[in-house]
C-alpha positions, 0 to 999 in steps of 0.5 A: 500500500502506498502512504499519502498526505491529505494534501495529496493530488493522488487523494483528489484521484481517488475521490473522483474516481469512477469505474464507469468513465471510461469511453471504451467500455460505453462503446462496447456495452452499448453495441452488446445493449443494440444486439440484444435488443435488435436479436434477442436470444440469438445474441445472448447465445453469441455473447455466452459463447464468446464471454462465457466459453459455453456454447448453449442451445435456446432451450438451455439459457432456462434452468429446468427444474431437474437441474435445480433438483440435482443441485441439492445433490451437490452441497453439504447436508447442513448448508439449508439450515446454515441459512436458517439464522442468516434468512432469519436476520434479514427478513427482521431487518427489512420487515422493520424498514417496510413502508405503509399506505398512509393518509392526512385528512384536513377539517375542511375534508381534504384527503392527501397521502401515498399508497405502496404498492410492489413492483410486478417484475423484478430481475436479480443479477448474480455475479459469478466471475471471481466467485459465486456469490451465494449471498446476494441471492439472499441479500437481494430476493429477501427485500424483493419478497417483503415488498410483496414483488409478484414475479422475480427472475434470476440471472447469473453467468455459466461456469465453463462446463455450463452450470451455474453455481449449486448454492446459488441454485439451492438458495434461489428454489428456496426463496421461490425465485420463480424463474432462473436463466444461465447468462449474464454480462451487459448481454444478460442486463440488456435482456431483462431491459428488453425481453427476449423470446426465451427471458421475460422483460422486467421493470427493475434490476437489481445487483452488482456487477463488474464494469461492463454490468454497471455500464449495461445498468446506466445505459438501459436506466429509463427503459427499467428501473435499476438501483444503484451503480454497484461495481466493483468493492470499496472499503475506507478504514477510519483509525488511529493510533489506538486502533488495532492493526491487527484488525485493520490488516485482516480487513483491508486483505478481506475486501482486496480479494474481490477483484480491483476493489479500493481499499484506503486506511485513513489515520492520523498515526504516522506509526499505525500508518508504517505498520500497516504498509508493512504488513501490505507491502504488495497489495494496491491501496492508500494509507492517507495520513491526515490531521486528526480523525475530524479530517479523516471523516472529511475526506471519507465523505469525498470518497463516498465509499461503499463500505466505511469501517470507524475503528477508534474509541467511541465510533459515533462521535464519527458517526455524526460527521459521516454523510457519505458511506454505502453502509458504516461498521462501528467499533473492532467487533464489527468487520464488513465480512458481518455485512457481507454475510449475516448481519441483515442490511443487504451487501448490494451498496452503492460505488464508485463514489455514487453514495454521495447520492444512491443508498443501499438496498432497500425493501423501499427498491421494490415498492413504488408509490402512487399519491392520493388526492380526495378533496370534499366541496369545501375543501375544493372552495376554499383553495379555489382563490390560491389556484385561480392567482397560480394558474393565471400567472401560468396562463392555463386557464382551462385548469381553472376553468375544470375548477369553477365547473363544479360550482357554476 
C-alpha cells in the first residue's frame, strides 16, 4: 500500500474516481445493449459463447427444474439450515424498514397521502466471475419478497462446463425465485431491459456487477428501473493510533480479494500508518495520513465509499460527521465480512463514489408509490382563490376553468 498526505493530488484521484468513465467500455456495452435488443436470444447465445466459453442451445439459457433438483445433490447436508439464522436476520431487518399506505385528512375534508404498492417484475443479477456469490441471492430476493414483488427472475453467468453455481441454485428454489436463466454480462442486463423470446422483460434490476454490468445498468436506466451503480468493492478504514492493526490488516486483505476493489486506511498515526504498509507491502491501496480523525471523516465523505469501517474509541462521535458511506461498521467487533454475510442490511451498496447520492438496498427498491388526492366541496372552495392567482400567472386557464365547473 502506498502512504499519502491529505494534501495529496493522488487523494483528489481517488475521490473522483469512477469505474464507469471510461469511453471504451460505453462503446462496447452499448453495441452488446443494440444486439440484444435488435436479436434477442440469438445474441445472448453469441455473447455466452464468446464471454462465457459455453456454447448453449435456446432451450438451455432456462434452468429446468431437474437441474435445480440435482443441485441439492451437490452441497453439504447442513448448508439449508446454515441459512436458517442468516434468512432469519434479514427478513427482521427489512420487515422493520417496510413502508405503509398512509393518509392526512384536513377539517375542511381534504384527503392527501401515498399508497405502496410492489413492483410486478423484478430481475436479480448474480455475479459469478471471481466467485459465486451465494449471498446476494439472499441479500437481494429477501427485500424483493417483503415488498410483496409478484414475479422475480434470476440471472447469473455459466461456469465453463455450463452450470451455474449449486448454492446459488439451492438458495434461489428456496426463496421461490420463480424463474432462473444461465447468462449474464451487459448481454444478460440488456435482456431483462428488453425481453427476449426465451427471458421475460422486467421493470427493475437489481445487483452488482463488474464494469461492463454497471455500464449495461446506466445505459438501459429509463427503459427499467435499476438501483444503484454497484461495481466493483470499496472499503475506507477510519483509525488511529489506538486502533488495532491487527484488525485493520485482516480487513483491508478481506475486501482486496474481490477483484480491483479500493481499499484506503485513513489515520492520523504516522506509526499505525508504517505498520500497516508493512504488513501490505504488495497489495494496491492508500494509507492517507491526515490531521486528526475530524479530517479523516472529511475526506471519507469525498470518497463516498461503499463500505466505511470507524475503528477508534467511541465510533459515533464519527458517526455524526459521516454523510457519505454505502453502509458504516462501528467499533473492532464489527468487520464488513458481518455485512457481507449475516448481519441483515443487504451487501448490494452503492460505488464508485455514487453514495454521495444512491443508498443501499432497500425493501423501499421494490415498492413504488402512487399519491392520493380526495378533496370534499369545501375543501375544493376554499383553495379555489390560491389556484385561480397560480394558474393565471401560468396562463392555463382551462385548469381553472375544470375548477369553477363544479360550482357554476
Amino acid at each position: 500500500m502506498k502512504i499519502i498526505r491529505s494534501t495529496s493530488k493522488q487523494v483528489d484521484k481517488i475521490c473522483n474516481r469512477s469505474n464507469l468513465k471510461k469511453r471504451r467500455v460505453e462503446d462496447k456495452v452499448r453495441k452488446i445493449i443494440d444486439e440484444v435488443r435488435l436479436y434477442g436470444d440469438e445474441a445472448l447465445l453469441k455473447y455466452t459463447r464468446k464471454f462465457d466459453g459455453v456454447k448453449l442451445l435456446p432451450r438451455q439459457l432456462k434452468v429446468s427444474a431437474i437441474e435445480i433438483s440435482g443441485a441439492y445433490q451437490n452441497i453439504s447436508p447442513n448448508f439449508v439450515s446454515t441459512l436458517k439464522v442468516v434468512i432469519d436476520n434479514v427478513n427482521r431487518f427489512y420487515r422493520k424498514a417496510l413502508k405503509k399506505s398512509w393518509r392526512i385528512k384536513d377539517a375542511d375534508g381534504a384527503v392527501v397521502g401515498e399508497n405502496y404498492n410492489p413492483l410486478e417484475r423484478v430481475g436479480i443479477y448474480i455475479p459469478a466471475g471471481t466467485a459465486p456469490l451465494v449471498s446476494t441471492v439472499y441479500m437481494t430476493v429477501l427485500p424483493a419478497k417483503i415488498a410483496g414483488v409478484r414475479k422475480i427472475v434470476l440471472i447469473s453467468p455459466p461456469d465453463k462446463g455450463g452450470y451455474i453455481n449449486p448454492h446459488i441454485l439451492v438458495v434461489a428454489n428456496l426463496l421461490k425465485v420463480d424463474e432462473i436463466y444461465r447468462v449474464g454480462g451487459a448481454q444478460g442486463v440488456a435482456a431483462l431491459a428488453y425481453g427476449t423470446k426465451i427471458i421475460p422483460a422486467v421493470d427493475k434490476i437489481i445487483g452488482p456487477g463488474n464494469i461492463y454490468v454497471s455500464e449495461a445498468k446506466r445505459q438501459i436506466f429509463g427503459q427499467v428501473d435499476i438501483d444503484m451503480i454497484a461495481g466493483p468493492t470499496e472499503l475506507v478504514i477510519i483509525a488511529n493510533r489506538f486502533s488495532n492493526p491487527k484488525f485493520i490488516i485482516a480487513d483491508l486483505s478481506a475486501q482486496a480479494e474481490h477483484a480491483k476493489g479500493l481499499v484506503v486506511l485513513i489515520t492520523n498515526s504516522k506509526a499505525l500508518a508504517q505498520e500497516v504498509k508493512s504488513k501490505l507491502e504488495g497489495m494496491d491501496g492508500f494509507i492517507i495520513l491526515a490531521k486528526n480523525l475530524e479530517e479523516a471523516v472529511e475526506i471519507n465523505n469525498r470518497i463516498a465509499p461503499e463500505h466505511l469501517e470507524i475503528l477508534v474509541n467511541n465510533p459515533n462521535r464519527l458517526l455524526k460527521r459521516v454523510k457519505n458511506a454505502g453502509a458504516v461498521f462501528l467499533g473492532p467487533f464489527s468487520p464488513t465480512a458481518v455485512g457481507d454475510y449475516v448481519a441483515g442490511p443487504s451487501h448490494v451498496l452503492p460505488t464508485a463514489g455514487t453514495a454521495r447520492f444512491f443508498s443501499g438496498l432497500s425493501v423501499s427498491d421494490f415498492l413504488k408509490s402512487s399519491h392520493v388526492i380526495s378533496y370534499s366541496k369545501k375543501a375544493l372552495e376554499k383553495i379555489k382563490e390560491p389556484l385561480e392567482k397560480i394558474a393565471a400567472i401560468e396562463g392555463l386557464t382551462k385548469h381553472l376553468d375544470s375548477v369553477k365547473a363544479r360550482f357554476y
